[in-house]
C-alpha positions, 0 to 999 in steps of 0.5 A: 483511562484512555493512556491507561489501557494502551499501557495495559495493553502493552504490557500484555504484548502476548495477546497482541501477537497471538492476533497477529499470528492468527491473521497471518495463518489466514493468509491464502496460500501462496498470497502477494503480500507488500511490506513496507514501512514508514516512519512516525514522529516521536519526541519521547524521552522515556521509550527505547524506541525513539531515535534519529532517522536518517531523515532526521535532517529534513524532519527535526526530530526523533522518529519510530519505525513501524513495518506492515505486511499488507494483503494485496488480495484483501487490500488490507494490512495482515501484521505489523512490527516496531522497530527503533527510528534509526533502524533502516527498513532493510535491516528490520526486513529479516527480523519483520519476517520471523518475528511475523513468522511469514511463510507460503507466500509472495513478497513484494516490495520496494528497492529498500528490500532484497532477497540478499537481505534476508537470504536465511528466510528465503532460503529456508524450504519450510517457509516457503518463501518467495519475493518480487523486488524491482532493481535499481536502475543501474543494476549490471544484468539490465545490459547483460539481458538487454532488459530494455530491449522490449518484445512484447505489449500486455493485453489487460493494461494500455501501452504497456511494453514488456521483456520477460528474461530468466538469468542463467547466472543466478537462476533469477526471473527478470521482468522488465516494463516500460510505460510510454506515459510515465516516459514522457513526464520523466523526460519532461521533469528532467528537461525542465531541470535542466532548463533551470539549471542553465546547464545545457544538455549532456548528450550521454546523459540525454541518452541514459535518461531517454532509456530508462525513464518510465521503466520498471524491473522486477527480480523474482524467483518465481516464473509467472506471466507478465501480466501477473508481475505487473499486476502485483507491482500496481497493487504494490502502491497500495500499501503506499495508499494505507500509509497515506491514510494512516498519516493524513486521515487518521492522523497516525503521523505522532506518537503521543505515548511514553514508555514502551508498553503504550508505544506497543499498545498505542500502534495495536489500536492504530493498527486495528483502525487501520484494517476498519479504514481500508475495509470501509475504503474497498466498500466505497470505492467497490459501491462506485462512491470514490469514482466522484469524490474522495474518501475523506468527502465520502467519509464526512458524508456518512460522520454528518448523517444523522438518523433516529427513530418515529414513533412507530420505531422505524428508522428515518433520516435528517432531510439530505442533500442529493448527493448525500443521498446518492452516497446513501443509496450506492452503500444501501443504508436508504432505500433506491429510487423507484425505476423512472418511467418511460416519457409518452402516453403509456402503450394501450393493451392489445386486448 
């Protein structure tokens, strides 16, 4: 039954886009929206969609792409595509945009996307189209802006050093960040490579390494804050979160179908459990659960609590460890404790 209705629901890939184009409509406007994408195992035979990725050599085997816009607002995924495994996600990128029919809004992504990539879209002055992308390392307009040479600190995030410069070539807004942190894990990793290698250090190289590490650059054509640029590329990683719970809690990471309809109708349901995961996700973490524990604990918790109802038809629950029940209570499905009163003799009125 089950193979049978993801066939069926496949075959009536309409009704699927029609879903997607509602919620894509309900983006806000101007919205940041991360797309990215991943790849799922895929053995098949049968679907045209199964083929060798280019990382076919580390994996072993036939893959299928899957690209996700995702909210970063709402924190949860607004619309999907299927591609072929051996489809890179840059070249997917202008096709994911006009099938989706994205429009008014702020793209954000990785050094896989560009706006070069995708010029026609965003270009076109009725989609309204507009992208955050950071640069590669050896990207020619860090010299030419001096876009390490850091001028500033931002005031909502800690020891985070900042260049905001707009290039007059290609009237492109550059945004440059470097956090001292992830600096000295950098250099620590490469140290420590070179100390396995026996190499000994290369003094040219030490100097590149020292300046770029802990840096990140971003090429938008919007002018914004600072803050609000670096506020997006944190938000960024959370799609990279979705993929880590699509793959390692909902174990999405195999695509168990054949034919072409049930792929499409397999990654529609897979998509669906997806938007339920990150709603259930940002209730935890909003009531303050994940601050002591992770989402899968959190999530046993509330898949082993059993309740059922008295005689007089109220509802009551299986007797509950204390964390359980402090997992219960931060979600309000039991009542709260009473407040604890004050040690000592309670004060004697005055009348």
């Amino acid at each position: 039954s089950i193979s049978d209705l993801q066939e069926d629901l496949g075959l009536h890939y309409i009704e699927i886009r029609m879903f997607l184009d509602l919620r894509v409509a309900r983006l806000s406007p101007g919205a940041k929206a991360a797309v990215d994408g991943t790849l799922i195992g895929d053995g098949s035979i049968v679907n045209s969609l199964s083929e060798l990725s280019r990382k076919a050599k580390v994996r072993g085997g036939k893959e299928i792409s899957v690209l996700y816009a995702y909210d970063i607002e709402k924190k949860e995924p607004i619309c999907f595509s299927v591609y072929k495994g051996n489809m890179m996600d840059s070249k997917a990128y202008s096709c994911f945009i006009e099938e989706n029919d994205l429009r008014d809004a702020v793209l954000v992504g990785d050094k896989a996307f560009t706006a070069e990539v995708a010029r026609k879209e965003f270009s076109d002055p009725e989609r309204r189209l507009h992208y955050l992308f950071p640069i590669r390392r050896n990207s020619e307009a860090i010299a030419r802006l001096g876009l390490y040479n850091y001028t500033d600190v931002l005031k909502t995030y800690d020891a985070v050093m900042y260049v905001r410069k707009r290039d007059e070539r290609s009237g492109s807004w550059f945004y440059s960040f470097r956090e001292p942190g992830r600096a000295a894990s950098e250099e620590m990793d490469y140290l420590d490579k070179i100390r396995r290698s026996k190499k000994g250090l290369d003094p040219d190289e030490l100097a590149r390494t020292m300046k770029r590490a802990g840096t990140i650059i971003y090429r938008s054509d919007l002018e914004m804050d600072a803050e609000e640029a670096y506020d997006a590329y944190r938000q960024r990683w959370m799609i990279e979160e979705m993929f880590h719970l699509y793959k390692q809690v909902e174990d999405f990471d195999e695509t168990r179908v054949q034919t072409d309809a049930s792929v499409l109708g397999s990654y529609f349901v897979s998509f669906l459990s997806t938007i339920m995961t990150c709603r259930l996700v940002d209730r935890l973490d909003s009531a303050g659960v994940l601050e002591k524990m992770t989402f899968a604990d959190a999530a046993n918790i509330l898949r082993k609590t059993l309740r059922f109802r008295n005689k007089d038809r109220s509802w009551t629950y299986r007797a509950l460890l204390d964390k359980e029940k402090d997992v219960l209570r931060k979600l309000d499905l039991i009542p709260q404790l009473p407040p604890k009163r004050r040690p000592g003799r309670p004060r004697k009125s005055e009348s």
